[in-house]
N, C-alpha and C positions, 0 to 999 in steps of 0.2 A: 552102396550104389556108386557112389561119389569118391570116395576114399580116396586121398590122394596124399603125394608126400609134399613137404612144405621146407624139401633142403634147395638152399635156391639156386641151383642149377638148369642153365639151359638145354631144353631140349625140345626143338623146334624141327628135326627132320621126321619125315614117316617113318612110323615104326614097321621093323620087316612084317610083309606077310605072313611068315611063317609062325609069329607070334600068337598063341593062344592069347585072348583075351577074356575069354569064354563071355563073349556078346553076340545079341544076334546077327549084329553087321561084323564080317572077319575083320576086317580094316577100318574102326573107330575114326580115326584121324586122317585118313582119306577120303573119307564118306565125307565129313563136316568140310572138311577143305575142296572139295566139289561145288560147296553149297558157298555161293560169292560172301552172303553179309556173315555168315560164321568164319568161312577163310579170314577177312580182313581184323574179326578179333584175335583168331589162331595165331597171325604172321605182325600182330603189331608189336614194332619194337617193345615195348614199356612190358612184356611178357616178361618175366624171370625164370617163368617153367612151365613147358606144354607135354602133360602126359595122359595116358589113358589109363584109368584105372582096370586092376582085374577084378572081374566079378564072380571067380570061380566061387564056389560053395564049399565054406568051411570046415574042418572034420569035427567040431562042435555045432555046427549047425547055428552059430552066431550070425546076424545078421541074416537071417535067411530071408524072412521079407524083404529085402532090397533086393538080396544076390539070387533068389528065385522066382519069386510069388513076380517082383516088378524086374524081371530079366527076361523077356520074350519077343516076340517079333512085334507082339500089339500091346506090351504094357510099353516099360522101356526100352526099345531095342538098342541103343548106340548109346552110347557120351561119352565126354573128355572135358577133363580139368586143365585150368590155367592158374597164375596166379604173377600177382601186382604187388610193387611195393607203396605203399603211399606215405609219402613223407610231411610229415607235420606243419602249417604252415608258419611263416617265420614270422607273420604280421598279427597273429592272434593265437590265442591260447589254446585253442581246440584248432586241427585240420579243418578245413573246408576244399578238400582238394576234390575236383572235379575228373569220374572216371575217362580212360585214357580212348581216345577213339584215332591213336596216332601220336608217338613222338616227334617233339621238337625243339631246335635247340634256341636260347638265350644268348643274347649279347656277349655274354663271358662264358657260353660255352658249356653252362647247367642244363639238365637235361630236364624238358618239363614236359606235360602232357597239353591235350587241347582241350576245350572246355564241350562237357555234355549238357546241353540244356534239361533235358528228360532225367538226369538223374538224381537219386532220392539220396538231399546231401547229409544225410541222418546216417548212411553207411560209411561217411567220408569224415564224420563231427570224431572228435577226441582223440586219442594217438597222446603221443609228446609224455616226456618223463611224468608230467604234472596227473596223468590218466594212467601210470602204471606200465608205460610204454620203456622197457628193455632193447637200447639201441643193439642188442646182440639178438634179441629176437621178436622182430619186428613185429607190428599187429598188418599182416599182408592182410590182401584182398583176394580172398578165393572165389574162384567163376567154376562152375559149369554149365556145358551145353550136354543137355538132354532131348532124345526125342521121344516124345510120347505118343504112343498111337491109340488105337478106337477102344481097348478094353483099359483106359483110364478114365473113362468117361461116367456120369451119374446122370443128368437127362442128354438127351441124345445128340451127339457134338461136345456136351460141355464136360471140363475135366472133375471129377470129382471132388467136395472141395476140401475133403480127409487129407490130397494127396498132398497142398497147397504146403501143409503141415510137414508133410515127408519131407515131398524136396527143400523147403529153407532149412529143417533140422538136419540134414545129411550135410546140407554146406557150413550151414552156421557151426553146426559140432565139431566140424574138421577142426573149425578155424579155431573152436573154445580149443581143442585138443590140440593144438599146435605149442599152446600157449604153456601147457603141462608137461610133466614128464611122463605121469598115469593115465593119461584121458581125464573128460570131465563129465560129469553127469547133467543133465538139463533139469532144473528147478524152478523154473517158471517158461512158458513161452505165450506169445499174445501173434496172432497175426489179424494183420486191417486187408482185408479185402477190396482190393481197388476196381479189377476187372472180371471178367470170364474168363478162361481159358480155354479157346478152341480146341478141340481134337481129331484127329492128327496135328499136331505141330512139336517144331522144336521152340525150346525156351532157354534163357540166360537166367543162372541164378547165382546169386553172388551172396557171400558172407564177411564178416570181417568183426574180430573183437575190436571195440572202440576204448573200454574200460576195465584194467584188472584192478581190483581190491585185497587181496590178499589172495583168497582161494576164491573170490567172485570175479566171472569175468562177465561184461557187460558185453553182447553179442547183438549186430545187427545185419538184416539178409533183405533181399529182394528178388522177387520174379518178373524176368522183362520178355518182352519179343521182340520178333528181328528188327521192330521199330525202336526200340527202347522206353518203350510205354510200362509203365511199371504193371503189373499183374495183382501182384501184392508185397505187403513189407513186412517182415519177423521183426520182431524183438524179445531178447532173450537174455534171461539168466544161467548159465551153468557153472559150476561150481569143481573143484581141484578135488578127484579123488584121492589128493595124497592128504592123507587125515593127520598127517603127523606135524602139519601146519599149525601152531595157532591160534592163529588171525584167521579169521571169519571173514 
């Protein structure tokens, strides 16, 4: 559903029309940038890469659940990936960098981000060599914005809370799989339920590995709305399918 690339290249103009996406809104990234508080994530500096994933249907039939069963006008109809780099902080041993709502710059001209109160600093904790962190491949911050419509729902309005599960693992797994050359497989996941999930709406869901260990990577997600109220929080394990590792 999600699947996005994680080379960090900008790319912040609309994508042509004429681009299949195979979503139910033709133009993903017009649609969102119509909508004012998704526009202002879309277009903030601190972005490294704004793209739309394709959700065509596999000729294996992988992923179908995502790219079918939740690709409709009233499951998911639209989304778009982003993605942050968040840099280790220099006064403590784990990050505690606070997500970006706006770049700005420093005295000497370093580039930093502005401070989010609402957000869960457990997706912004670890990073730095000391956690497994490869200054050549960085542990980003991946976003997506999804809209979910009425056939996501389980009592009437509220989103189902199977689905809570879906979307942090589609983001959080990008991010384990960035990390890898094979993808990773998920091995544990736990998610804490904070709020409900209205339906119809769009949501922010964000991933990010905090800790690799060898072939363990230690993964954290969140679901916000366009208030940045958390929804819910992932935590997760998945693991390097290159077996030829090893270290455990």
């Amino acid at each position: 559903m999600f699947k996005m690339s994680t080379t960090p290249t900008q790319v912040l103009k609309p994508h042509s029309p004429s681009t299949n996406y195979h979503q139910s809104v033709a133009d993903p990234l017009a649609h969102f940038q119509a909508i004012p508080w998704c526009a202002a994530l879309l277009s903030d500096p601190s972005n490294i890469q704004v793209a739309v994933p394709d959700r065509k249907l596999l000729p294996n039939n992988e992923s179908s659940f995502v790219h079918k069963v939740m690709n409709s006008p009233t499951t998911v109809r639209a989304c778009v990936t982003f993605i942050r780099l968040v840099k280790p902080s220099r006064s403590q041993t784990k990050s505690s960098l606070p997500p970006s709502s706006g770049a700005n710059k420093t005295s000497n001209g370093e580039e930093t981000t502005k401070k989010d109160p609402k957000a869960s600093p457990a997706i912004f904790s670890g990073g730095g060599r000391e956690n497994g962190e490869d200054p050549r491949n960085p542990f980003l911050l991946l976003h997506a914005l999804a809209e979910l419509g009425v056939d996501c729902q389980s009592f009437p309005g509220i989103m189902h809370g199977g689905l809570y599960g879906v979307l942090l693992d589609e983001v959080m797994g990008t991010a384990a799989n960035s990390q890898t050359a094979n993808g990773a497989y998920t091995v544990r996941f736990t998610t804490n339920f904070r709020r409900a999930v209205r339906t119809p709406q769009i949501v922010l869901i964000r991933g990010r590995v905090v800790r690799k260990e060898g072939r363990k990577l230690h993964v954290r997600g969140t679901i916000e709305d366009k208030d940045g109220n958390i929804m819910a929080e992932g935590d997760g394990l998945w693991l390097d399918r290159n077996i030829g590792q090893s270290k455990l």
